[in-house]
C-alpha positions, 0 to 999 in steps of 0.5 A: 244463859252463857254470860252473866245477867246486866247488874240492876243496882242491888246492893248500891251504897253497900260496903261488902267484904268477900273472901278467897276472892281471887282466882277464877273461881266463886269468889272472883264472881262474887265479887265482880257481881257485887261490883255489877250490882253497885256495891263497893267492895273489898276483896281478900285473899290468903294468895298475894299475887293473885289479889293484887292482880285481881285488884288490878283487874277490876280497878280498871272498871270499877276504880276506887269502889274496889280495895284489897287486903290480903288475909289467912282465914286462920289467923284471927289477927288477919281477920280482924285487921279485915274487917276493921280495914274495910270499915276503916276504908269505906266507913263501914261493911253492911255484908260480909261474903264468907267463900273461904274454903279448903277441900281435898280427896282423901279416903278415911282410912287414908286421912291424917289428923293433919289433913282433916283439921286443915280442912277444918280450918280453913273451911269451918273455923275460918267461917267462924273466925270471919262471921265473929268479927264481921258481926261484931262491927255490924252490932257496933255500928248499930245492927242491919246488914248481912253474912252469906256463908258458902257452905255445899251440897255436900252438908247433905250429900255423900261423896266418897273421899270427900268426909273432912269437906263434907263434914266442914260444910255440914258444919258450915250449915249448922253453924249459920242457922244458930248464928242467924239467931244469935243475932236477929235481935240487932236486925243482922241477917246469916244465910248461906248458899249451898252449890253443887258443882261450880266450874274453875280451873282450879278444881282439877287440882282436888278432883280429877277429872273422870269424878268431875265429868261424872258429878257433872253428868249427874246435874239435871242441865247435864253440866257444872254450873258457871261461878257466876250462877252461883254469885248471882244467888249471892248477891240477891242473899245481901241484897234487900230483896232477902230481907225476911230471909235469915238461917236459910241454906239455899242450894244452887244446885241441879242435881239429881239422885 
């Protein structure tokens, strides 16, 4: 399949927030997926340029079902103002999409203290930071509704030059199994999804290119999953579908040892 799948109203009537939304990467798909599939949606991003220009993208399809703030994932102050705007636009959230993520290439010995906890950051804490708020309002508006983290394969797996990421995804993974219980008393659901190799133009900047086509060749179709493929997973996580699902760590992946 070389193009996304028609949207069937999954997520009609849902409020969902997603983050790191801008761009051309995994959460530029969720977020146009969640809108396909019904839902309106609040995008963010710590890049002012590039949300407002997504914001604009999308409005032109889907109106007013969009509205954008900018947030810093590390900045709690960014991230309560988030949720409270989102619940303050639309009433409410019933999902909070957590894609916020900073990577990077860097051997051990190499790494400073200032890279690895940077990574962390963003990638660890700020997953933290945007499920601690988001859970607060769903409890406050009486339970239900959903978190979907994006953590990786790399929770699992080994890359070189990759320990700081690996350990903040890994991290991520651990993070949402003990938060899915925290909560499923208020009926509140945490999964995350677990991609391998999702391709943007973005993804040059972190990984060169040789490492790429080889983590590519290594995929069972021989190529780098479309973001979409991996937004569709998403939306089925938030939607009631996965309704008996919660503290899972899907993997959207095709690798191969």
């Amino acid at each position: 399949m070389t193009a996304p799948p028609d949207g069937h109203a999954l997520l009609d009537g849902k409020v969902v927030v997603v983050t790191a939304a801008a761009g051309t990467g995994i959460g530029a798909a969720i977020a146009e997926r969640c809108l396909a599939e019904g839902a309106r949606v609040v995008l963010s991003d710590s890049h002012g340029r590039r949300l407002a220009q997504a914001h604009e993208r999308l409005m032109r399809t889907y109106g007013k079902k969009v509205w954008s703030l900018p947030c810093d994932v590390t900045d709690d102050r960014d991230v309560r103002a988030l949720v409270s705007g989102a619940a303050g636009e639309f009433g409410r959230i019933d999902v909070m999409i957590n894609n916020a993520g900073l990577g990077g290439e860097r051997a051990v010995s190499e790494m400073t203290d200032d890279e690895w906890t940077r990574v962390l950051d963003v990638t660890l804490t700020g997953t933290f930071r945007c499920t601690r708020a988001a859970l607060r309002q769903l409890i406050a508006q009486g339970g239900g509704g959903a978190v979907i983290n994006n953590a990786s394969v790399l929770g699992w797996r080994a890359q070189a030059g990759q320990a700081h990421y690996a350990a903040a995804k890994a991290g991520v993974m651990a993070f949402t199994r003990c938060a899915a219980l925290d909560v499923a008393a208020h009926g509140i659901r945490v999964n995350a999804v677990a991609p391998s190799l999702a391709t943007h133009p973005y993804l040059s900047k972190v990984i060169s290119e040789s490492d790429l086509a080889e983590l590519a060749r290594r995929e069972a179709f021989g190529r780098a999953a479309q973001p979409w493929e991996v937004a569709t997973v998403v939306a089925f996580l938030a939607s009631d579908y996965a309704s008996y699902l919660t503290g899972e760590v899907i993997s959207v992946s095709s690798q191969h040892p």
